[in-house]
PDB file of N, CA, C and O in Angstrom:
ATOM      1  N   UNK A   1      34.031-131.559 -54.316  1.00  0.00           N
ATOM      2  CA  UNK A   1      35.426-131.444 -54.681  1.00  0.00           C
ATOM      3  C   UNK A   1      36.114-130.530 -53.674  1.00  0.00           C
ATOM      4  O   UNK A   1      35.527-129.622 -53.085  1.00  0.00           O
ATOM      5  N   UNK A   2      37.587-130.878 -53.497  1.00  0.00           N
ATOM      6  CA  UNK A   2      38.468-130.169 -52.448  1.00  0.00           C
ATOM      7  C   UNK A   2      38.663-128.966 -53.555  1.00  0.00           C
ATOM      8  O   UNK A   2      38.973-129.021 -54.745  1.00  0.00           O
ATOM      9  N   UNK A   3      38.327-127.740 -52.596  1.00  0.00           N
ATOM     10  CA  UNK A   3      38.711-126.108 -53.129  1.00  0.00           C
ATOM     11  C   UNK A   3      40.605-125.964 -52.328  1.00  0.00           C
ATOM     12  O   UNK A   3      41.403-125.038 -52.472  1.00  0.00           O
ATOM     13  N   UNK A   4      40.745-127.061 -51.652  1.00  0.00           N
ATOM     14  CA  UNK A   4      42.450-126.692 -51.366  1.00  0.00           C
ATOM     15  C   UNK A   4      43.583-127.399 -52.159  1.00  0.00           C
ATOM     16  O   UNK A   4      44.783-127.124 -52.191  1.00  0.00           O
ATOM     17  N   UNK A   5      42.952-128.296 -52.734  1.00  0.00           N
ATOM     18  CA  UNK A   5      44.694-128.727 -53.196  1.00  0.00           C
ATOM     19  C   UNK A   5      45.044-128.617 -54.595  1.00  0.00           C
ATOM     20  O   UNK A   5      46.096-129.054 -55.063  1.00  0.00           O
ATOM     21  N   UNK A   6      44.070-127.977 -55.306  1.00  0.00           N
ATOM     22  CA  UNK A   6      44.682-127.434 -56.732  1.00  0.00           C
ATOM     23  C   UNK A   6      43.945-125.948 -57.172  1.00  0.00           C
ATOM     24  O   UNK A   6      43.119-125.330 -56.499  1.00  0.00           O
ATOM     25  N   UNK A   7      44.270-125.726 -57.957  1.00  0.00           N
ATOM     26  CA  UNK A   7      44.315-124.082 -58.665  1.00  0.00           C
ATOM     27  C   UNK A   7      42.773-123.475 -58.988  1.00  0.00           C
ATOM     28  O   UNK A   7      42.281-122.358 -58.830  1.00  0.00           O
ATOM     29  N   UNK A   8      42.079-125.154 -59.687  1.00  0.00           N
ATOM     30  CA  UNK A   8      40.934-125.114 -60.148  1.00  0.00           C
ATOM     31  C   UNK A   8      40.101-126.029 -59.546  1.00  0.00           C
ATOM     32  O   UNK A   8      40.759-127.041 -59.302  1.00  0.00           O
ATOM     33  N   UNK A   9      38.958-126.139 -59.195  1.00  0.00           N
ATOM     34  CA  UNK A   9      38.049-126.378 -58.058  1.00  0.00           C
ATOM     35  C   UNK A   9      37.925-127.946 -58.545  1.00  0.00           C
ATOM     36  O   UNK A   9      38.106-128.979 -57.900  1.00  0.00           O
ATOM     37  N   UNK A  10      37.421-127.673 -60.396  1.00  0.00           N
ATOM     38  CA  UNK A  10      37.503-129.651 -61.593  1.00  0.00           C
ATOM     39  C   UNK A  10      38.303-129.619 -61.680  1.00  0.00           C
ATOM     40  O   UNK A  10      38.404-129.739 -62.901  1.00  0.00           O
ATOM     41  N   UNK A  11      39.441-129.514 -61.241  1.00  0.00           N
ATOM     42  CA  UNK A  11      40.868-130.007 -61.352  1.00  0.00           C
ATOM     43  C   UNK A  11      41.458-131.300 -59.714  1.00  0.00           C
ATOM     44  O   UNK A  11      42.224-132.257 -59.603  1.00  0.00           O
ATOM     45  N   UNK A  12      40.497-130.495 -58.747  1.00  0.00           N
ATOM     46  CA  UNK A  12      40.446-131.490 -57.247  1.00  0.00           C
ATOM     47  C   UNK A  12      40.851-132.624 -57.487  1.00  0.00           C
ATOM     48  O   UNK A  12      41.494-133.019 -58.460  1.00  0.00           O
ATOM     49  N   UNK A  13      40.410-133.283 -56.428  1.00  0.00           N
ATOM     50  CA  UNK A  13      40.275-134.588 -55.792  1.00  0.00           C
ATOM     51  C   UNK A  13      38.803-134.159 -54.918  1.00  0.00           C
ATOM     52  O   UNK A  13      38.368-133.154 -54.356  1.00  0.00           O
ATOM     53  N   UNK A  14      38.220-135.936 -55.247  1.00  0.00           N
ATOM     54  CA  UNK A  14      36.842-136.002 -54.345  1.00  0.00           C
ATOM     55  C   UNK A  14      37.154-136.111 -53.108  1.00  0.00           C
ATOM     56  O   UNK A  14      37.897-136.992 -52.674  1.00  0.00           O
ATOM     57  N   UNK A  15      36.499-135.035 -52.281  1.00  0.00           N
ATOM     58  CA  UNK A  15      36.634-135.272 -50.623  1.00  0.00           C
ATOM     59  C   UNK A  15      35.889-135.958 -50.074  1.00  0.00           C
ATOM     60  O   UNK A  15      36.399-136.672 -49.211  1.00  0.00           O
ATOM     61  N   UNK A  16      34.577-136.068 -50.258  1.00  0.00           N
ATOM     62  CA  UNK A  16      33.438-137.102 -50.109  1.00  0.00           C
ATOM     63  C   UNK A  16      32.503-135.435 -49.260  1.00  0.00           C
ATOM     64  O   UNK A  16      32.928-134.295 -49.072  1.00  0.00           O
ATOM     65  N   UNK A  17      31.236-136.041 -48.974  1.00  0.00           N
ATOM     66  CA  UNK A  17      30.532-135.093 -47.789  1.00  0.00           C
ATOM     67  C   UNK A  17      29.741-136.255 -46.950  1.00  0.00           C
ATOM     68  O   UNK A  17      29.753-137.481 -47.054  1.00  0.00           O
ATOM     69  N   UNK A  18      29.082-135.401 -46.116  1.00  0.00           N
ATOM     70  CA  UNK A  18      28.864-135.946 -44.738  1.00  0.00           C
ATOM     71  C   UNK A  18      26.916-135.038 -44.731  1.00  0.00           C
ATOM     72  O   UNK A  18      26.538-133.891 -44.969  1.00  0.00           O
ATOM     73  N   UNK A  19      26.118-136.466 -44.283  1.00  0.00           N
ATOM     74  CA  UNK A  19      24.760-135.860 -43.966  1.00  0.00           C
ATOM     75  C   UNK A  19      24.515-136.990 -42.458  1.00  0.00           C
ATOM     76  O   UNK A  19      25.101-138.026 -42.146  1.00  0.00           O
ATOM     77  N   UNK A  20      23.553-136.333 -41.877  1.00  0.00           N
ATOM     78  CA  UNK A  20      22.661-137.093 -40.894  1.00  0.00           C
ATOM     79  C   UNK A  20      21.642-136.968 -40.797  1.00  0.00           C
ATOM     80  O   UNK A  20      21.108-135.859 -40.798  1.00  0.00           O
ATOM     81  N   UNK A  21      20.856-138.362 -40.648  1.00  0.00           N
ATOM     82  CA  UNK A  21      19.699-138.936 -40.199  1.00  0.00           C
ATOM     83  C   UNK A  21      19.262-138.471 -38.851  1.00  0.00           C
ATOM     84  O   UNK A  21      19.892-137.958 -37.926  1.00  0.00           O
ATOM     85  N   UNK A  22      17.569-138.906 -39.047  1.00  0.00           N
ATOM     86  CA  UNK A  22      17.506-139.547 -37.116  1.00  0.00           C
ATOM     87  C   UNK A  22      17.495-141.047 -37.532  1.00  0.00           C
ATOM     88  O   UNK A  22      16.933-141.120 -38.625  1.00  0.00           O
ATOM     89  N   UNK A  23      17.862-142.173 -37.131  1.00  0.00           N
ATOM     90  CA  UNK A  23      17.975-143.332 -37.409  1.00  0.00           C
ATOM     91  C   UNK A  23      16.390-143.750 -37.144  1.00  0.00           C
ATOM     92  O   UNK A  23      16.232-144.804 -36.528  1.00  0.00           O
ATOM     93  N   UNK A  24      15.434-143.166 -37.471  1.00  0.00           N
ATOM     94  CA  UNK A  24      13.634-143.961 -36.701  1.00  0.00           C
ATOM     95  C   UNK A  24      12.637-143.902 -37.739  1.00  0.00           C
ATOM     96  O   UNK A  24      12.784-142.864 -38.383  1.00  0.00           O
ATOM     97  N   UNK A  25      11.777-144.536 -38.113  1.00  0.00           N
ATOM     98  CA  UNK A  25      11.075-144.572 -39.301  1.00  0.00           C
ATOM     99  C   UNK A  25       9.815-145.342 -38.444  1.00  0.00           C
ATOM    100  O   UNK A  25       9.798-146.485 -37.986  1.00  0.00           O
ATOM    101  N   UNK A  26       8.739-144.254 -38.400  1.00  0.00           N
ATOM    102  CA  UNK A  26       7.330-144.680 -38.082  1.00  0.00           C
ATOM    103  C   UNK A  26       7.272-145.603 -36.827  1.00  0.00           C
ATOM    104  O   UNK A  26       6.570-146.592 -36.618  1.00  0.00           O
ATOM    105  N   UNK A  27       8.638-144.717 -35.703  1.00  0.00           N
ATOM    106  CA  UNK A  27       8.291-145.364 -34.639  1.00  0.00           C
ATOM    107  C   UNK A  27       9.282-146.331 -34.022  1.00  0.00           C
ATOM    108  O   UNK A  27       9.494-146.442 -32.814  1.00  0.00           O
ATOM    109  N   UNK A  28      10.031-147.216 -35.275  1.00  0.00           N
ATOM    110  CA  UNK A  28      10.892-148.296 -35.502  1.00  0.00           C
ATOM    111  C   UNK A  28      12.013-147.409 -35.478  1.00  0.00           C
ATOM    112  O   UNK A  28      12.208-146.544 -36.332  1.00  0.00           O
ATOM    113  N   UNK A  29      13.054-147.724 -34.085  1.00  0.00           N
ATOM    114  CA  UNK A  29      14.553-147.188 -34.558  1.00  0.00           C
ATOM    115  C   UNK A  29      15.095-148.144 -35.269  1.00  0.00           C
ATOM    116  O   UNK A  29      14.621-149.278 -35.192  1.00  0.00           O
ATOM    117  N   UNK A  30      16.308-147.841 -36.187  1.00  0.00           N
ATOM    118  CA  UNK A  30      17.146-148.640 -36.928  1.00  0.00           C
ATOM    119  C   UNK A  30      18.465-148.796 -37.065  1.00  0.00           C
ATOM    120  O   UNK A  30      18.712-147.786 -37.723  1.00  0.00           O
ATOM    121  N   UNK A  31      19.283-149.224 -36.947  1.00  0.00           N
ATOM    122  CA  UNK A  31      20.775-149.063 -37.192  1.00  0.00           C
ATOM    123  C   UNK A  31      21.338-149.703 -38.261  1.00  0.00           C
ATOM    124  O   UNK A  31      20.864-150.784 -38.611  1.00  0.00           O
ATOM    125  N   UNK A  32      22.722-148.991 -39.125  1.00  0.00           N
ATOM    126  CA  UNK A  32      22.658-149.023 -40.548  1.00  0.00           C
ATOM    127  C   UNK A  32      23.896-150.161 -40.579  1.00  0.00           C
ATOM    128  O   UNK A  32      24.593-150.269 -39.570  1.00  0.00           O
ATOM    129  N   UNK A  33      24.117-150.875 -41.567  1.00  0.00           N
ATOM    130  CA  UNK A  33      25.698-151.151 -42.223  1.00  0.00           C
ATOM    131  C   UNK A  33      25.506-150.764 -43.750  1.00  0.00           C
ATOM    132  O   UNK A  33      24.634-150.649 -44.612  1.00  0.00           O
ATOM    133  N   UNK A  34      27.100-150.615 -43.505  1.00  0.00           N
ATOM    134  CA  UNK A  34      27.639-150.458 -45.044  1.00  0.00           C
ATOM    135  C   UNK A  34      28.517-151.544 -45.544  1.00  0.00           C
ATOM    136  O   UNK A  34      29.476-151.970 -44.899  1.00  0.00           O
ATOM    137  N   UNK A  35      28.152-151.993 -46.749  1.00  0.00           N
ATOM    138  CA  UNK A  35      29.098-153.312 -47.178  1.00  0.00           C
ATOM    139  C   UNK A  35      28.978-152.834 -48.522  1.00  0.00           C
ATOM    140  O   UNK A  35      27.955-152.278 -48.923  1.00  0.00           O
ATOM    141  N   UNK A  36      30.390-153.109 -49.510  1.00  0.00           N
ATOM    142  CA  UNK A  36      30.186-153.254 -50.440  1.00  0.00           C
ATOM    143  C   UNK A  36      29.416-151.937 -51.242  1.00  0.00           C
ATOM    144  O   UNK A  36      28.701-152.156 -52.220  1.00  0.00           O
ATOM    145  N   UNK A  37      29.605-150.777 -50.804  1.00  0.00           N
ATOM    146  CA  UNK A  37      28.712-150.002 -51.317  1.00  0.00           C
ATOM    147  C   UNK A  37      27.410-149.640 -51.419  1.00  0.00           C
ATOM    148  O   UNK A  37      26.956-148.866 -52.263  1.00  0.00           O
ATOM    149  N   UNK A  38      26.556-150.428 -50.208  1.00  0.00           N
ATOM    150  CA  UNK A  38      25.354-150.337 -50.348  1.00  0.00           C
ATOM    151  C   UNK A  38      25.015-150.245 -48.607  1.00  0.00           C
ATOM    152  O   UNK A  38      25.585-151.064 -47.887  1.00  0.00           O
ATOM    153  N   UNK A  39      24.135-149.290 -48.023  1.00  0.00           N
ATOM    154  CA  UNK A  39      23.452-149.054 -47.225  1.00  0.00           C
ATOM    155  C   UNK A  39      22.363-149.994 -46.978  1.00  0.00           C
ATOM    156  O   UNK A  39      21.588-150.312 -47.879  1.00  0.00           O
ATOM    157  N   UNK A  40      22.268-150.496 -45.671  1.00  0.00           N
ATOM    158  CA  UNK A  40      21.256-151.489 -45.500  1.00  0.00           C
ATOM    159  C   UNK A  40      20.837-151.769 -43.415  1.00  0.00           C
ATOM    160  O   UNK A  40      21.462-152.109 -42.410  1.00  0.00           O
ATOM    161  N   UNK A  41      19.566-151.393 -43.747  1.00  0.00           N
ATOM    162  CA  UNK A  41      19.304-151.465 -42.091  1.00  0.00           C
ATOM    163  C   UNK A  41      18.947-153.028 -41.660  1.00  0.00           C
ATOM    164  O   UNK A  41      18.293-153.908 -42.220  1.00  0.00           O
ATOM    165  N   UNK A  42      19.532-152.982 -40.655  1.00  0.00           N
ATOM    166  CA  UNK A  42      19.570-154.142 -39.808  1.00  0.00           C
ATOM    167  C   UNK A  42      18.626-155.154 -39.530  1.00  0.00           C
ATOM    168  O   UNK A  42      18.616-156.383 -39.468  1.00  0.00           O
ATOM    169  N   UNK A  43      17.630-153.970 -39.343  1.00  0.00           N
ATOM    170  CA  UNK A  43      15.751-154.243 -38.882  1.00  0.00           C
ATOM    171  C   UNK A  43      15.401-155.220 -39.920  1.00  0.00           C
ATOM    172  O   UNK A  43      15.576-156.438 -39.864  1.00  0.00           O
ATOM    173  N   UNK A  44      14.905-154.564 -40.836  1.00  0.00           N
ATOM    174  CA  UNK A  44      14.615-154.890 -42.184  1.00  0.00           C
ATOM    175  C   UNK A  44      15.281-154.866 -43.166  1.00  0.00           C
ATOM    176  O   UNK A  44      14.562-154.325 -44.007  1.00  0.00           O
ATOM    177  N   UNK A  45      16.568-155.202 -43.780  1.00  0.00           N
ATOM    178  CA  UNK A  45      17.278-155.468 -44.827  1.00  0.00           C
ATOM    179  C   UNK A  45      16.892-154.316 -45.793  1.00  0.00           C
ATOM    180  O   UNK A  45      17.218-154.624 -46.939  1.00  0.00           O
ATOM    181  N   UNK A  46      16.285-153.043 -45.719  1.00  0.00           N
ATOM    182  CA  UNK A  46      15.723-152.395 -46.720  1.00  0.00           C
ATOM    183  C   UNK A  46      17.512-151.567 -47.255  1.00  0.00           C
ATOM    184  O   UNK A  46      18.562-151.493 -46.617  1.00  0.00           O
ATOM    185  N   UNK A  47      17.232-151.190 -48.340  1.00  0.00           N
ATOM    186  CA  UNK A  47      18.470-150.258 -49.205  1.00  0.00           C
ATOM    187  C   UNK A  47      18.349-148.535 -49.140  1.00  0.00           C
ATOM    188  O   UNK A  47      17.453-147.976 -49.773  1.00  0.00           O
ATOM    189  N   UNK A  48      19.050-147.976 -48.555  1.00  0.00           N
ATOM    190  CA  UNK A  48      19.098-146.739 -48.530  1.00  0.00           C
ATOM    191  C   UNK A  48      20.057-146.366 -49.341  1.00  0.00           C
ATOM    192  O   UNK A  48      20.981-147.042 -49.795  1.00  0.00           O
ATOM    193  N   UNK A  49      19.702-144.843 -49.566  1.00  0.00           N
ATOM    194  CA  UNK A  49      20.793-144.284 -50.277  1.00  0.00           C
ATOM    195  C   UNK A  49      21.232-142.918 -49.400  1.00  0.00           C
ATOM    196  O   UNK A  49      20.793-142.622 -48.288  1.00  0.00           O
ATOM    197  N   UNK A  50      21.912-142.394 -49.949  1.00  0.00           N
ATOM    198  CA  UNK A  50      22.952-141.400 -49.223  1.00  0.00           C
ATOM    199  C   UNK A  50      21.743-140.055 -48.932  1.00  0.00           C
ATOM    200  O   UNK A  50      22.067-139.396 -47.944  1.00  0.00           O
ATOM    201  N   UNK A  51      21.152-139.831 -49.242  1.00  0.00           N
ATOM    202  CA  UNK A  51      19.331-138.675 -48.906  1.00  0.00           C
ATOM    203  C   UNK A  51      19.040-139.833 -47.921  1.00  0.00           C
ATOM    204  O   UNK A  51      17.846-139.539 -47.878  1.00  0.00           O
ATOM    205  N   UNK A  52      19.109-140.770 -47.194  1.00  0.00           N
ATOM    206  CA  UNK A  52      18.019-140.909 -46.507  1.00  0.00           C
ATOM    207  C   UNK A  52      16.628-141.775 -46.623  1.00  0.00           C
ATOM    208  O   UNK A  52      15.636-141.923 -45.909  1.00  0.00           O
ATOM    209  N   UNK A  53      17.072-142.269 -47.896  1.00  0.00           N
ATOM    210  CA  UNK A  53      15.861-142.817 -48.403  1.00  0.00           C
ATOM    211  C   UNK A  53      15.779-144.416 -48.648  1.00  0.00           C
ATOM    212  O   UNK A  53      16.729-145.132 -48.965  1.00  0.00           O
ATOM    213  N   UNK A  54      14.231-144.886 -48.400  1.00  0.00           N
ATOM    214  CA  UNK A  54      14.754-146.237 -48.613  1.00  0.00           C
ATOM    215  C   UNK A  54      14.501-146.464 -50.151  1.00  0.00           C
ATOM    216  O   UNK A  54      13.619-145.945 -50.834  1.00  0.00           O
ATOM    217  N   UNK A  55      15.663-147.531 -50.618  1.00  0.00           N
ATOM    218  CA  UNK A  55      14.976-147.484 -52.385  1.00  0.00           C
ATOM    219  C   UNK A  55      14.836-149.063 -52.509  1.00  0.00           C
ATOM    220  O   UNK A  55      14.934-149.508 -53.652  1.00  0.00           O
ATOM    221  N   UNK A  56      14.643-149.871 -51.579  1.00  0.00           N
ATOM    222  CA  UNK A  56      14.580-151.135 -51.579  1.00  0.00           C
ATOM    223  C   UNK A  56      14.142-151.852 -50.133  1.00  0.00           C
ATOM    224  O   UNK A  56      14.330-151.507 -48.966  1.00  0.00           O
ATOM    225  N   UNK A  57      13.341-153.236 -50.856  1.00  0.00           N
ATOM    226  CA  UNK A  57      13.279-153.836 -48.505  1.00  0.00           C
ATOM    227  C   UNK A  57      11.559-153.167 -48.893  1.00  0.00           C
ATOM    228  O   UNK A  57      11.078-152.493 -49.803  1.00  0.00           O
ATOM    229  N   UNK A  58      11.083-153.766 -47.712  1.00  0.00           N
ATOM    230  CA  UNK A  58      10.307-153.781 -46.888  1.00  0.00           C
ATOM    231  C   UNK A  58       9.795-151.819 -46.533  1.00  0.00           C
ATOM    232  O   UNK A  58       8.735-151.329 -46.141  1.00  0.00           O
ATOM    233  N   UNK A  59      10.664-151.413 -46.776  1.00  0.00           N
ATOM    234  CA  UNK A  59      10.760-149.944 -46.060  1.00  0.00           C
ATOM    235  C   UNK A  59      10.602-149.196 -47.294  1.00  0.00           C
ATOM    236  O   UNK A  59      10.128-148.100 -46.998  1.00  0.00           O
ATOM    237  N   UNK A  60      10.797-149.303 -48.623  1.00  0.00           N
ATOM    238  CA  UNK A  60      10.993-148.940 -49.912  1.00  0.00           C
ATOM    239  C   UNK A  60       9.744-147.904 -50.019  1.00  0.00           C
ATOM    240  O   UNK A  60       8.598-148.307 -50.213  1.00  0.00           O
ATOM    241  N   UNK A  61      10.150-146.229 -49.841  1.00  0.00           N
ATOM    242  CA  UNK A  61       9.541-145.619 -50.214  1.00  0.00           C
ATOM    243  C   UNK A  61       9.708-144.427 -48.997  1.00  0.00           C
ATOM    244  O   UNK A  61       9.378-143.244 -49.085  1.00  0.00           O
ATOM    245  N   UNK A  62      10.236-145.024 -48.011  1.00  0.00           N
ATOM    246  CA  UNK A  62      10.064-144.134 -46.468  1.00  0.00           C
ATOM    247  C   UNK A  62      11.550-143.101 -46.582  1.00  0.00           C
ATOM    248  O   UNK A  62      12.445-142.994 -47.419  1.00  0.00           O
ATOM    249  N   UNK A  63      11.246-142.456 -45.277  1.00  0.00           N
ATOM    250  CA  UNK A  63      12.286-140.935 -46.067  1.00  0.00           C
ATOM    251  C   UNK A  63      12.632-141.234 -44.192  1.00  0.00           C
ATOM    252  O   UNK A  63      11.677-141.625 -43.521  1.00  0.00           O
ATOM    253  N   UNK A  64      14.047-141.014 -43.471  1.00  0.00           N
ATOM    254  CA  UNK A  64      14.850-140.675 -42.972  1.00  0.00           C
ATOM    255  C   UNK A  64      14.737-138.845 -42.543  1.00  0.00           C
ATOM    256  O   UNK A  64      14.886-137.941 -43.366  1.00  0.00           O
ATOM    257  N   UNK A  65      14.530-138.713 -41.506  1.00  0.00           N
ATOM    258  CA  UNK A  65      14.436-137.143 -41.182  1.00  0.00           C
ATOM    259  C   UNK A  65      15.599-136.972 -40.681  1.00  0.00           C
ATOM    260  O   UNK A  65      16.175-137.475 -39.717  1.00  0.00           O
ATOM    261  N   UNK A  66      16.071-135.687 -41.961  1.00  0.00           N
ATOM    262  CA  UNK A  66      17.344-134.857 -41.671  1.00  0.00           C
ATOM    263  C   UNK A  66      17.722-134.479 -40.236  1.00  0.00           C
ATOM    264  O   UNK A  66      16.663-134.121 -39.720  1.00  0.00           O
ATOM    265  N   UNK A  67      18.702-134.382 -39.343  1.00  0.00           N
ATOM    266  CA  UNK A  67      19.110-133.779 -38.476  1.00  0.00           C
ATOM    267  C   UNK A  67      20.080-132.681 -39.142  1.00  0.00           C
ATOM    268  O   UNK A  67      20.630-132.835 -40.232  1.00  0.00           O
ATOM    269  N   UNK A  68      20.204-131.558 -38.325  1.00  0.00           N
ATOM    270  CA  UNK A  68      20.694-130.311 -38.423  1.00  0.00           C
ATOM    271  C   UNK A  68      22.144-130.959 -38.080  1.00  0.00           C
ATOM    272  O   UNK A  68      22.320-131.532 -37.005  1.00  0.00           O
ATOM    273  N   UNK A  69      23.316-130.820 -39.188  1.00  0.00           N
ATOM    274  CA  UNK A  69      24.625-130.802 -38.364  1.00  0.00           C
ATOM    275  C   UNK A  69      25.273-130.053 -39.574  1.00  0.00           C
ATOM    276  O   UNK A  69      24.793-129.618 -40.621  1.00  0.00           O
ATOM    277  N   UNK A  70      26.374-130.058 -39.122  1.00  0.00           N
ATOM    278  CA  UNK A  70      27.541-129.288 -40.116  1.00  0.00           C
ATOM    279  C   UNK A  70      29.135-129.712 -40.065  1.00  0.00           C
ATOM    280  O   UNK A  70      29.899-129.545 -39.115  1.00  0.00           O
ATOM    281  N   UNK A  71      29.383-130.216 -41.151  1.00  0.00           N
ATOM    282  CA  UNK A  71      30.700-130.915 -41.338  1.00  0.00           C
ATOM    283  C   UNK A  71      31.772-129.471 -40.960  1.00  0.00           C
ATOM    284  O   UNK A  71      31.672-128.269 -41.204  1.00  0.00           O
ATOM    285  N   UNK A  72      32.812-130.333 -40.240  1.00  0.00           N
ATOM    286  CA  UNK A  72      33.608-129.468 -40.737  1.00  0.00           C
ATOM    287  C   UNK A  72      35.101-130.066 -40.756  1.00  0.00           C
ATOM    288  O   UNK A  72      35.353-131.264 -40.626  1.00  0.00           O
ATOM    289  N   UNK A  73      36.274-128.812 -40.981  1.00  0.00           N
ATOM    290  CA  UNK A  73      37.514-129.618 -41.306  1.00  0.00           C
ATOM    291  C   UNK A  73      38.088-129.918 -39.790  1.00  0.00           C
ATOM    292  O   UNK A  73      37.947-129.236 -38.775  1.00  0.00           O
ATOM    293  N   UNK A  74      38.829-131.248 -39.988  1.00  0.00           N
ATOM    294  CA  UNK A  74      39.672-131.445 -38.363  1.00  0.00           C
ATOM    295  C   UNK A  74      40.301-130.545 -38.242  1.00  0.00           C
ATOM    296  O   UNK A  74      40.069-130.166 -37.094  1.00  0.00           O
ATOM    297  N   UNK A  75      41.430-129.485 -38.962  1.00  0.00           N
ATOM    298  CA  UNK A  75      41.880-128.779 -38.269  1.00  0.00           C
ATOM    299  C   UNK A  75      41.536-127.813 -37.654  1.00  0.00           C
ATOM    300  O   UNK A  75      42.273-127.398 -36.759  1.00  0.00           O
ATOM    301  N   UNK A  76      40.307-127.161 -37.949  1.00  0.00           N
ATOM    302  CA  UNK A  76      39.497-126.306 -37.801  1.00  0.00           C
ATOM    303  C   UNK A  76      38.640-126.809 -35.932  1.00  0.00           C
ATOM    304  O   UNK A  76      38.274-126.085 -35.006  1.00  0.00           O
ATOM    305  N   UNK A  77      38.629-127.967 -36.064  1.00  0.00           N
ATOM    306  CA  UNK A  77      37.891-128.576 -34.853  1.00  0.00           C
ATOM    307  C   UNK A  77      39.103-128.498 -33.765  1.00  0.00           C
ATOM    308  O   UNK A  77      39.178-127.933 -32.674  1.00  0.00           O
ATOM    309  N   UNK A  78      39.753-129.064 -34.292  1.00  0.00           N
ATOM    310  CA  UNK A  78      41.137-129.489 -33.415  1.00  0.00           C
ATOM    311  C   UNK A  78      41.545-128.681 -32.830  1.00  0.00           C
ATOM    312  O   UNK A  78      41.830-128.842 -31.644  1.00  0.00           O
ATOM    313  N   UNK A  79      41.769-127.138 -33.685  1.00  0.00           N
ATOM    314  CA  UNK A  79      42.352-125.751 -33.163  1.00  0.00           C
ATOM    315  C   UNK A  79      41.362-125.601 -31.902  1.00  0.00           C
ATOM    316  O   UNK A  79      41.956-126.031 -30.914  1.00  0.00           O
ATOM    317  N   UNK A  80      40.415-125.271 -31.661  1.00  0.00           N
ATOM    318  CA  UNK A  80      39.768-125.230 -30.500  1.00  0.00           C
ATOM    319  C   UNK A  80      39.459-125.924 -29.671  1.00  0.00           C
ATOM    320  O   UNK A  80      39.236-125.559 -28.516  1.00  0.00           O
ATOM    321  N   UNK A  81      39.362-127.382 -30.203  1.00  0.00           N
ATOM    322  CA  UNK A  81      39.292-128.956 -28.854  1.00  0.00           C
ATOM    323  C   UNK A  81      40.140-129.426 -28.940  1.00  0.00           C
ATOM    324  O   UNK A  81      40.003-130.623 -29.191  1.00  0.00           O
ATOM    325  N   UNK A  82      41.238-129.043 -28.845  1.00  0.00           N
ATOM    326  CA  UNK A  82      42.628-129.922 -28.733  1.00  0.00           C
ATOM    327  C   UNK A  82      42.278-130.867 -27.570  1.00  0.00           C
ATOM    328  O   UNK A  82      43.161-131.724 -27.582  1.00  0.00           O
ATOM    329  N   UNK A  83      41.462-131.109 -26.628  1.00  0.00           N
ATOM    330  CA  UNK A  83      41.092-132.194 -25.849  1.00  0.00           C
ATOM    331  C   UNK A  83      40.297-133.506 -26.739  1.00  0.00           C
ATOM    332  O   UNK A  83      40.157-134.528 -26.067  1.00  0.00           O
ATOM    333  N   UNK A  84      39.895-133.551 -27.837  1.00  0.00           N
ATOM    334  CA  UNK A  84      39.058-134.357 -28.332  1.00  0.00           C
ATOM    335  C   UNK A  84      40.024-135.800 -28.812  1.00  0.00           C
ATOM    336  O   UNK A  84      40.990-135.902 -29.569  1.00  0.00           O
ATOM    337  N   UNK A  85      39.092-137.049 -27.800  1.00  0.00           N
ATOM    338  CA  UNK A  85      39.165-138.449 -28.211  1.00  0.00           C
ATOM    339  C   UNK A  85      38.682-138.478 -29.616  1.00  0.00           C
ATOM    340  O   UNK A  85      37.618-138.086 -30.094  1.00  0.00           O
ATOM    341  N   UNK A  86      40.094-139.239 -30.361  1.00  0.00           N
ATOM    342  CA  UNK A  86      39.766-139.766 -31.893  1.00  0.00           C
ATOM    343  C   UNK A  86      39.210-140.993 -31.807  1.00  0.00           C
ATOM    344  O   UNK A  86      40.014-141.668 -31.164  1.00  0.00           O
ATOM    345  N   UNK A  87      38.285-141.649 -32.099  1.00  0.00           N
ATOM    346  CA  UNK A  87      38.375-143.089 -31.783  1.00  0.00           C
ATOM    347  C   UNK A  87      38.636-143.655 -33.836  1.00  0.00           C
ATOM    348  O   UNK A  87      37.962-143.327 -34.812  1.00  0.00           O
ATOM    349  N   UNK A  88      39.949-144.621 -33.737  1.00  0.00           N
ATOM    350  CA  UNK A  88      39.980-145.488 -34.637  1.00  0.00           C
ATOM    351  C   UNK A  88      39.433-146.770 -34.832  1.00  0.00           C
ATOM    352  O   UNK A  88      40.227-147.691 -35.025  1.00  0.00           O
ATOM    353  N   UNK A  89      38.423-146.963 -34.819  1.00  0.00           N
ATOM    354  CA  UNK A  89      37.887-148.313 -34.863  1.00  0.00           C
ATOM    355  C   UNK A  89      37.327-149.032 -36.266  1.00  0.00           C
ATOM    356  O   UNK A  89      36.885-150.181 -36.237  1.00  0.00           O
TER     357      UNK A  89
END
């Protein structure tokens, strides 16, 4: 939940959050789509969920290794890289 746009923290709006993968599982890199609400690698049609994990497919049971990153807010980014390409695609 957003701590900026109301008084009380359950009073918000959902901001969503942000994790990363390494996209490679036992060797096999993978690349993901999202349709419809559901996570699904390319390779093998397996179902991930938002941890990283597969919960469906061929892959059903394998775990996604965390990479170290840290969300943060655009304005916060922006103030110091005012050089940074947005890409809208």
């Amino acid at each position: 939940m957003s701590a900026l746009d109301q008084g009380e923290i359950a009073e918000s709006k959902e901001v969503g959050s942000a994790a990363m993968f390494s996209p490679e599982v036992d060797g096999q890199a993978l690349t993901f789509s999202y349709k419809d609400g559901v996570i699904t690698d390319n390779e093998t049609g397996s179902e991930w969920d938002v941890f990283g994990r597969a919960i469906k497919g061929e892959l059903a049971g394998k775990q996604l290794q965390p990479v170290l990153s840290h969300v943060q807010f655009w304005f916060a980014w922006a103030a110091f890289r005012p050089d940074t390409t947005v890409y809208d695609g």
